[in-house]
C-alpha positions as CSV (number, residue, x, y, z in Angstrom):
1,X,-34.2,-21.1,-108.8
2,X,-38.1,-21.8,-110.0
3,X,-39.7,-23.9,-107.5
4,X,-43.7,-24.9,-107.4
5,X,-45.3,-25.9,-104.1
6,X,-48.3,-27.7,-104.8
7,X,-51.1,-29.6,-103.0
8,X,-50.9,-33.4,-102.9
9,X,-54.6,-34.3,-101.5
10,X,-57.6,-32.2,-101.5
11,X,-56.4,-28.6,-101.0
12,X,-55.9,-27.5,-97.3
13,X,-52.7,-29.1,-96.9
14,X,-51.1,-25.8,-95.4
15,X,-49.5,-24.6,-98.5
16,X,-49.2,-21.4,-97.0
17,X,-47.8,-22.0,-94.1
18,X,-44.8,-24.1,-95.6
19,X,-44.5,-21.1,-98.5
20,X,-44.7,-18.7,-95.9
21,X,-41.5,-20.7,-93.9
22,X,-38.6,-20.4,-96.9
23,X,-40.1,-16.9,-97.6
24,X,-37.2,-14.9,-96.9
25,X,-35.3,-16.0,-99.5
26,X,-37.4,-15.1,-101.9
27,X,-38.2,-12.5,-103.9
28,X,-40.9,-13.4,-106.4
29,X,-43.9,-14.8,-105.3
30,X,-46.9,-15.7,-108.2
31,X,-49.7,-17.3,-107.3
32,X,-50.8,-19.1,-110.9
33,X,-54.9,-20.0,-110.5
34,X,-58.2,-20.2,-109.0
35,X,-59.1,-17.4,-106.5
36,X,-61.3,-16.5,-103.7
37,X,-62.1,-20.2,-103.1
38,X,-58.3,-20.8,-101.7
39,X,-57.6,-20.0,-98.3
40,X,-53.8,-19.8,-97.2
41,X,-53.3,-19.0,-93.9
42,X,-50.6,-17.9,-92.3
43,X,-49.4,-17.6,-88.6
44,X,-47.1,-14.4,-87.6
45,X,-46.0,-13.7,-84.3
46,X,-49.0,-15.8,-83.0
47,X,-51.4,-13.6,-85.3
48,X,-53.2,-15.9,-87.7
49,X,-53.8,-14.1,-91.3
50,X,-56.0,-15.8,-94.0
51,X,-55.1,-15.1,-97.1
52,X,-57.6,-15.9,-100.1
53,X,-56.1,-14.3,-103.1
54,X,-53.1,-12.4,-102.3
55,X,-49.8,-14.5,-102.6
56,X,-48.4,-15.8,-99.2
57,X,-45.3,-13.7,-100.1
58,X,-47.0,-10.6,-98.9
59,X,-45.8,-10.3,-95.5
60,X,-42.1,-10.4,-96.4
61,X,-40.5,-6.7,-97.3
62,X,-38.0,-7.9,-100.0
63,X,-40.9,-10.1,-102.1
64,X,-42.5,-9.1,-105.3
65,X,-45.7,-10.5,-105.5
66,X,-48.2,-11.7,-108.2
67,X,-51.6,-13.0,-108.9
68,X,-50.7,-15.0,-111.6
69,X,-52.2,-15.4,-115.5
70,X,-55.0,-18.0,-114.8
71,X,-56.3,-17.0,-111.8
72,X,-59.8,-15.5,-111.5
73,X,-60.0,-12.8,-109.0
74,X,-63.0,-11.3,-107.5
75,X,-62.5,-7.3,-107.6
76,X,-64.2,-6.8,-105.0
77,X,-62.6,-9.8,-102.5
78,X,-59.4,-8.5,-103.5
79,X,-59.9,-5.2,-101.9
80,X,-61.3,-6.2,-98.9
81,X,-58.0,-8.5,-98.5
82,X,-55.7,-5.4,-99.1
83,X,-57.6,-3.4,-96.7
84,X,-57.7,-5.9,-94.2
85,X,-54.1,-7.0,-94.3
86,X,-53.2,-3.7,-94.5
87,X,-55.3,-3.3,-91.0
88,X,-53.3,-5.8,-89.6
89,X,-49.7,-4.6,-90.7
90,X,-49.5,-7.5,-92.7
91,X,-49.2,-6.1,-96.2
92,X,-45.1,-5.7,-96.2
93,X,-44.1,-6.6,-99.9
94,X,-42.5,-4.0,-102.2
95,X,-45.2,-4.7,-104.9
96,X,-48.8,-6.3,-105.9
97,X,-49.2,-6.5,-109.1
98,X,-51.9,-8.4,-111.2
99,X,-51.5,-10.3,-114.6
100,X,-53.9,-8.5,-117.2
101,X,-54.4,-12.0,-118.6
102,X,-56.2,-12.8,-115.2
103,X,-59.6,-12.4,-115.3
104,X,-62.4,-11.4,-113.1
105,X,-65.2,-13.0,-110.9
106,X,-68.4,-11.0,-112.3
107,X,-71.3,-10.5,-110.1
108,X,-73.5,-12.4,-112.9
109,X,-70.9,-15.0,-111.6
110,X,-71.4,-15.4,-108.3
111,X,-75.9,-15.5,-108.7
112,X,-75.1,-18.3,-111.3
113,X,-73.2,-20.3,-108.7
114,X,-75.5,-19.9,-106.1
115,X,-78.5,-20.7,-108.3
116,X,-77.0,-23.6,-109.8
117,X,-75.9,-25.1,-106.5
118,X,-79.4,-24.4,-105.1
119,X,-81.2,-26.3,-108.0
120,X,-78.8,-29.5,-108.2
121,X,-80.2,-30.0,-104.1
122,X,-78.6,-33.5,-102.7
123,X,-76.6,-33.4,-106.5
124,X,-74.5,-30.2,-105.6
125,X,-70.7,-30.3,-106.0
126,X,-70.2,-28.4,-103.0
127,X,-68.6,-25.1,-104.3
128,X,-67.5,-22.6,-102.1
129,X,-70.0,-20.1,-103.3
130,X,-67.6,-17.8,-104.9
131,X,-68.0,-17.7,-108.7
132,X,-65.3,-19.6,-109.7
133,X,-66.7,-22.1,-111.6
134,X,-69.0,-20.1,-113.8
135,X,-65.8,-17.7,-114.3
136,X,-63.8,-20.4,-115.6
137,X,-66.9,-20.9,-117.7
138,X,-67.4,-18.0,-119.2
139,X,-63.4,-17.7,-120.5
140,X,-63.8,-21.1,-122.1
141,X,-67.1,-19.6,-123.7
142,X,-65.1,-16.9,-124.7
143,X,-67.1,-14.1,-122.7
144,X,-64.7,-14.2,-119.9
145,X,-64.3,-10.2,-118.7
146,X,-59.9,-10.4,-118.3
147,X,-58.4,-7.3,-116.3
148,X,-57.1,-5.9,-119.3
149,X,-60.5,-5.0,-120.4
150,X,-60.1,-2.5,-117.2
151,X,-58.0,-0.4,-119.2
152,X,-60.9,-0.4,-122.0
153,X,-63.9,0.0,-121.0
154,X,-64.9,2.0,-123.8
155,X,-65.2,-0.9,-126.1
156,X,-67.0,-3.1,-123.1
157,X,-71.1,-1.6,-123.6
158,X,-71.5,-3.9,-126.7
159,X,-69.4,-6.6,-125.4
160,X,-71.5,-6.6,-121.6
161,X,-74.5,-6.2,-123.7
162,X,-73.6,-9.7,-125.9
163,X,-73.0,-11.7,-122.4
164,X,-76.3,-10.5,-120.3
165,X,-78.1,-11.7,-123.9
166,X,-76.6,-15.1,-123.2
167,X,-76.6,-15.1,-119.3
168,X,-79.8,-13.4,-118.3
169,X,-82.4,-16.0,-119.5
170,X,-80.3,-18.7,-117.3
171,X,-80.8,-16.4,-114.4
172,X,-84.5,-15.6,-115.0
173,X,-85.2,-19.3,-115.2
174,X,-83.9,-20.1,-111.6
175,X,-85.5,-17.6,-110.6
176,X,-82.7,-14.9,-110.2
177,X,-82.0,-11.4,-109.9
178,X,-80.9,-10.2,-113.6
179,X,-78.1,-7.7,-114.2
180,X,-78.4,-4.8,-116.6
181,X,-75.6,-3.5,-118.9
182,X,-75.5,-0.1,-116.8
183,X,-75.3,-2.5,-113.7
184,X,-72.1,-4.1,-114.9
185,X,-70.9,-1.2,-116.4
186,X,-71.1,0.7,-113.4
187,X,-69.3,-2.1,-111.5
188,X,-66.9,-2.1,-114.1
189,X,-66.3,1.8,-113.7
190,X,-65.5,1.2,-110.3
191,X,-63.2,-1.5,-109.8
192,X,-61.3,-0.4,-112.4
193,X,-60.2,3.0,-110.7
194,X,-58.7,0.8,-108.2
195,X,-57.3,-2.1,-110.3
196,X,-56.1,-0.8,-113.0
197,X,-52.8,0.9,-111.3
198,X,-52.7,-3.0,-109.9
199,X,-51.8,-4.4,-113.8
200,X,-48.3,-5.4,-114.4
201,X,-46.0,-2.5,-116.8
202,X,-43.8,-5.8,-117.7
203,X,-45.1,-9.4,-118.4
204,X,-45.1,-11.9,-115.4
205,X,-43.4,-14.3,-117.9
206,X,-41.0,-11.6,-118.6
207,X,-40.4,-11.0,-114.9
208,X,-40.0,-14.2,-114.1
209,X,-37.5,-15.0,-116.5
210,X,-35.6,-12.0,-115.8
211,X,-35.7,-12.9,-112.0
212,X,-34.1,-16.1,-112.6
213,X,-31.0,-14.7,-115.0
214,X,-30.0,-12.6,-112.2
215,X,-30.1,-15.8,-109.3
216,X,-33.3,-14.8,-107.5
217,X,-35.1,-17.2,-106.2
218,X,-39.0,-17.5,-107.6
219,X,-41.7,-19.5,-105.8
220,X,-44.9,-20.6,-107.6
221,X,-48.0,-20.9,-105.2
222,X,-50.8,-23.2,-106.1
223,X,-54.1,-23.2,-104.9
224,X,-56.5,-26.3,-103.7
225,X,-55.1,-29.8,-104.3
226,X,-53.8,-32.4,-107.3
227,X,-57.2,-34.5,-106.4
228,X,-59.2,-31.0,-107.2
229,X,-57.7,-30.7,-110.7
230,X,-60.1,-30.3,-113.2
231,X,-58.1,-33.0,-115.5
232,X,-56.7,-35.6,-112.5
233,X,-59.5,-35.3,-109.9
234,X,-62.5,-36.8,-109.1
235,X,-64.6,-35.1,-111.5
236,X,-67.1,-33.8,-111.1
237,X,-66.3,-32.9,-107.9
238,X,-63.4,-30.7,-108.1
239,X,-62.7,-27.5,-109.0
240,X,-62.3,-25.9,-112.4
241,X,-58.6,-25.2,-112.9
242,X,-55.3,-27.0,-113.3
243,X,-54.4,-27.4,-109.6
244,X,-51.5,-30.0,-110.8
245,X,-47.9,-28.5,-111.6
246,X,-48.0,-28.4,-115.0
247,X,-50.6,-25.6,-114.5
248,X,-48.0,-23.5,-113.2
249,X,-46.2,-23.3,-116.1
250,X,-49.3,-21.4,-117.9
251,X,-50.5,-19.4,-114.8
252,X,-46.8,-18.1,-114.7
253,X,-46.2,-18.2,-118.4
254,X,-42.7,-20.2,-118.3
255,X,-41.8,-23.6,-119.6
256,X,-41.6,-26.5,-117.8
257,X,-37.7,-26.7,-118.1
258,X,-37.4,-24.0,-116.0
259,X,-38.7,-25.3,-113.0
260,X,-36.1,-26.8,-111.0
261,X,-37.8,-28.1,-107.8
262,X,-41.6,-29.5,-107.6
263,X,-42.2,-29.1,-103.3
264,X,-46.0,-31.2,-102.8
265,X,-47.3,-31.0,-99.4
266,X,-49.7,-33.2,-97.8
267,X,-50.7,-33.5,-94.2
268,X,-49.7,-36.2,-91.7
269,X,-53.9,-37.2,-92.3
270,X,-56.4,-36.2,-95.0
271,X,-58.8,-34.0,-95.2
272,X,-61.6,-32.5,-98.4
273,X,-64.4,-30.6,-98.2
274,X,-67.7,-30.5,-100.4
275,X,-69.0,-33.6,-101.7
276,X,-67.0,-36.7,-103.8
277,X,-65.2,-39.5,-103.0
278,X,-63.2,-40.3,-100.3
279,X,-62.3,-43.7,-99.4
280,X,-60.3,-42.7,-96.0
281,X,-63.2,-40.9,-94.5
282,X,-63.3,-41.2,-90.9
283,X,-66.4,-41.0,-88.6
284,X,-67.5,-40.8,-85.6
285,X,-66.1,-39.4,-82.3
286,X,-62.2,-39.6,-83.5
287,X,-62.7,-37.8,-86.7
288,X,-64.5,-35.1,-84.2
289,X,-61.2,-35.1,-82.2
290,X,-59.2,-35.2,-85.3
291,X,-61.2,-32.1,-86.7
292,X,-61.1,-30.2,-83.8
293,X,-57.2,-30.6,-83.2
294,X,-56.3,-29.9,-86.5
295,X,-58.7,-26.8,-87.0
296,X,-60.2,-28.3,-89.7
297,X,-62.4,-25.9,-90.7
298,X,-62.3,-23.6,-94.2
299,X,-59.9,-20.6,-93.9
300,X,-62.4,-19.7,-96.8
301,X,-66.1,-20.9,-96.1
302,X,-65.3,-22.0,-92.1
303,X,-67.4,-25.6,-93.4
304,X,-65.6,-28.4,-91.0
305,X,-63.8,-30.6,-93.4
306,X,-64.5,-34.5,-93.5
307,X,-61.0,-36.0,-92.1
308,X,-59.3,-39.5,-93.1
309,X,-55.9,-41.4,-93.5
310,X,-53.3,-40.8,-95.1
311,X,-54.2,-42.4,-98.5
312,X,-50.8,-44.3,-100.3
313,X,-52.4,-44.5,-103.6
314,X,-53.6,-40.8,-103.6
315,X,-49.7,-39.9,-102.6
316,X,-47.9,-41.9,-105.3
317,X,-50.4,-40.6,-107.7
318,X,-50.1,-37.0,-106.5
319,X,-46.3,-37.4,-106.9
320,X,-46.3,-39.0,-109.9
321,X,-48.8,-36.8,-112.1
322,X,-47.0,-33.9,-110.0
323,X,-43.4,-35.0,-110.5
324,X,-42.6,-34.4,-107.1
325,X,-39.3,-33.7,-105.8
326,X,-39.8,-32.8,-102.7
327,X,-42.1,-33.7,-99.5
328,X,-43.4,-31.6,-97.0
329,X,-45.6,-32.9,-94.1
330,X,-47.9,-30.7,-92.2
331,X,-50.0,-31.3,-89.3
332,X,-47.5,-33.8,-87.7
333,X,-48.7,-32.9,-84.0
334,X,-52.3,-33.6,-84.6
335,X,-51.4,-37.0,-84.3
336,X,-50.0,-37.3,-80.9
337,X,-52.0,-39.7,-78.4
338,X,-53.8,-41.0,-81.8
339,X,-52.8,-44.6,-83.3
340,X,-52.6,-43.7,-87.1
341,X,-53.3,-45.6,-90.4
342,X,-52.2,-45.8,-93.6
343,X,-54.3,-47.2,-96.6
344,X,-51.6,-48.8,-98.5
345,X,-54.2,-49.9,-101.6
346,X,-58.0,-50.1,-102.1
347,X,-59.9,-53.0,-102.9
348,X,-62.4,-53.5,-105.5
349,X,-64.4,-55.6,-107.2
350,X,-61.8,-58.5,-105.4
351,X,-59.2,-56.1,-107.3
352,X,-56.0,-54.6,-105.3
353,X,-56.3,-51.3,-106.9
354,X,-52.7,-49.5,-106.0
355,X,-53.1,-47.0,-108.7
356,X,-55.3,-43.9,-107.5
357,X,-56.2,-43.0,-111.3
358,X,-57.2,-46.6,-112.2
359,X,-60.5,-46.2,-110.8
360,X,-63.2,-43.5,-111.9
361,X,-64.9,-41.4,-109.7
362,X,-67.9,-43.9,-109.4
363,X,-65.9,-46.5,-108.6
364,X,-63.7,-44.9,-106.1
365,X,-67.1,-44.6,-103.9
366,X,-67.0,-48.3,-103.8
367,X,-63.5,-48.4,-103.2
368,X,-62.2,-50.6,-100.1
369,X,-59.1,-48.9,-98.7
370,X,-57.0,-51.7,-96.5
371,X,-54.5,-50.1,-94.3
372,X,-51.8,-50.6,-92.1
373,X,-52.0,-49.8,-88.9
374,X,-48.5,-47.8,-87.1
375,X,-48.0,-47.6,-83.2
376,X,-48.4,-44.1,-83.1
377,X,-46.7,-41.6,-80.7
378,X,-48.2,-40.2,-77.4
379,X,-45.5,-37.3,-77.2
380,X,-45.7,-33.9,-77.3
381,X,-43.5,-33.2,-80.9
382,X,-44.1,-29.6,-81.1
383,X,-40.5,-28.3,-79.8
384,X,-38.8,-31.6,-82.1
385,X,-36.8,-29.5,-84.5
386,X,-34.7,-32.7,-85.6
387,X,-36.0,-36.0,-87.1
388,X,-33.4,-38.1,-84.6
389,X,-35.5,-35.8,-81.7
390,X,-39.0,-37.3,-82.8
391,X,-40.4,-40.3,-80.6
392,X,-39.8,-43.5,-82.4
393,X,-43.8,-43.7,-83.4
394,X,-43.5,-40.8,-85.1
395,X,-40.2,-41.3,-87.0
396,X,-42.6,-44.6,-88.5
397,X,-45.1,-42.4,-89.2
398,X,-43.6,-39.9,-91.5
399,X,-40.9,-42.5,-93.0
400,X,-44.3,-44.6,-94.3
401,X,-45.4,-41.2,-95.6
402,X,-42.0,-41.2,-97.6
403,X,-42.0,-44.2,-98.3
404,X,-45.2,-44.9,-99.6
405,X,-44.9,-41.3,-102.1
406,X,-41.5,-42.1,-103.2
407,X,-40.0,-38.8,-102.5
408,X,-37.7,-37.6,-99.8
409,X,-39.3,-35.6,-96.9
410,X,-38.1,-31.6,-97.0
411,X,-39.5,-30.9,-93.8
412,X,-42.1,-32.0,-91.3
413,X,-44.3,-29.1,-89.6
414,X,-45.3,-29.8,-85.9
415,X,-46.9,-26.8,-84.7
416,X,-48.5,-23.7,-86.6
417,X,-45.8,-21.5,-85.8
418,X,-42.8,-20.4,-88.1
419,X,-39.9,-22.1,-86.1
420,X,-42.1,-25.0,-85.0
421,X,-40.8,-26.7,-88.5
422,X,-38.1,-29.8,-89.0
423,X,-36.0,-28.8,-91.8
424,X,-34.5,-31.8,-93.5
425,X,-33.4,-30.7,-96.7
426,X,-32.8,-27.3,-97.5
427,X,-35.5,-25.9,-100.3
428,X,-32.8,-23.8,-102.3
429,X,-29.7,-25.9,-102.2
């Protein structure tokens, strides 16, 4: 079986940790896009372990992993992950391999970024500093470096040469550091000796498809949220790759019949970083309590996330443009002690707006949410490992959160450990 576990809100959702959960029983793991600006982490044996481009599949012995067609992955990121997870007897899985279609996070990259964010001031998106925009930029201009050029680097001097023509004048006129063509060449020269043995003999697609013939089980990893997507988010201020789950089926290189199972996860609250909309946003002394509960701070950047609501519209949208079959809610003991809310719809403009997508991104800033407000729970859930075992406040809580996305709850997380989970559907059945 092909399933995709995606996020349903803003990224952060603890997609790693509920991948992490069914992991042995599977034995491909790909993750499909973005890169060093994900953070998955995941807790073993009380040992937290962050993950930023490596698949969350690594830690299991049996599990092939991937870093899938559409990703962009910084070389250099990528071995500092290997060598740290290795440090930490962490990296377990029987392979790593890396999609030649992939391609790389340049260092021209990662000045544009920074120089860019710098000059927009207050009008920044609020990237996480790691290239990936510009990346993303440079493949639709066609000057994208992939990691099959790795294996050819002696066709790259007049290819390097064409992008610093294009690239260097930007730099010089924020008043950057420009790169020369022996500077990228020599970074070339080196990241290929370690990368290259890294590149996948057979396609992923191929793999994939090969995996599933025989009755193995395949889980696709996205990265960041559905509101981040580049298509369905609040542009401008998302990221720059499909984030949704028709994305996966390009970043893995199947078609979307073969997907059997669509898992979206979304916490028991909300939560974004980096500047947009977000008509849930708490303040004050409770989102402080909120944030420091939930240890809502970047497994990437370690910026404190802005914490809200659970937001109705967002969830039916995310399940909708998703085509969710399956729910899983993280976070659920963050909660306790805390009377929660749900915003059921916005208002605006004297409008009920119950449709996330029918406002624009301007307009969502003006967006009233109204909510409903639940009685909340003041028990300690975290050794709950039934639904029938949860106090009745918190039964309410995560039946609205069903109710309101219109698809059936797979499990409920209510702790950070493994077995601190309520299964209530099994993933592979």
């Amino acid at each position: 079986m092909i399933v995709v576990v995606i996020g349903n809100q803003w990224g952060d959702e603890g997609k790693g940790r509920v991948i992490d959960n069914w992991g042995e029983q599977v034995s491909y793991f790909v993750r499909v896009q973005g890169g060093a600006n994900a953070g998955h982490s995941v807790i073993v044996g009380g040992k937290k372990i962050v993950l930023h481009l490596v698949p969350s599949g690594v830690t299991y012995h049996q599990a092939h992993c991937f870093l899938g067609n559409d990703m962009v992955i910084d070389p250099m990121a990528l071995i500092k992950e290997i060598d740290d997870l290795s440090a930490a007897e962490a990296y377990n899985c029987k392979s790593l391999g890396i999609s030649p279609l992939a391609h790389l996070v340049m260092p021209y990259c990662l000045e544009l970024e920074k120089l860019r964010e710098k000059a927009r001031d207050k009008n920044a998106i609020g990237t996480t500093g790691r290239g990936i925009g510009p990346t993303y930029e440079m493949r639709a201009r066609r000057l994208g470096i992939r990691v099959e050029h790795l294996r050819h680097l002696d066709i790259m001097p007049e290819y390097v040469k064409t992008i610093l023509n294009e690239l260097n004048p930007e730099i010089r006129h924020w008043g950057g550091k420009t790169f020369t063509q022996k500077d990228i060449l020599d970074f070339l020269e080196k990241v290929a000796a370690y990368l290259v043995p890294m590149i996948v003999k057979t396609p992923i697609s191929a793999t994939i498809c090969a995996a599933e013939a025989r009755g193995e089980n395949v889980l696709i990893e996205g990265a960041q949220g559905l509101a981040l997507d580049l298509t369905h988010g609040t542009y401008p201020f998302v990221t720059s790759s499909s984030t949704i789950a028709g994305g996966a089926c390009s970043g893995a290189g199947i078609g979307p019949t073969m997907i059997k199972k669509v898992i979206g996860v979304t916490k028991a609250y909300c939560t974004r970083v980096g500047a947009g909309p977000f008509p849930t946003k708490i303040n004050g002394e409770l989102a402080a309590k909120i944030q420091e509960r939930g240890k809502e701070f970047g497994a990437t950047t370690g910026r404190p996330r802005d914490v809200g609501w659970v937001d109705a519209t967002q969830l039916a949208h995310a399940a909708r443009i998703n085509g969710l079959t399956g729910l899983v809610i993280t976070k659920g003991d963050v909660l306790q002690g805390i009377e929660p809310q749900i915003c059921t719809h916005y208002v605006y403009q004297g409008r009920k707006i119950t449709n996330f997508d029918e406002l624009d991104c301007c307009e969502l800033f003006k967006a009233e949410p109204v909510y409903e407000t639940l009685a909340g729970f003041t028990e300690d859930i975290s050794g709950c490992r039934k639904f029938n075992d949860l106090p009745k406040g918190a039964q309410e809580l995560f039946s609205k959160i069903q109710k309101y996305s219109g698809v059936p709850i797979l499990a409920i997380s209510v702790g950070p450990e493994r077995h601190q989970i309520i299964i209530m559907r099994d993933l592979w059945q």
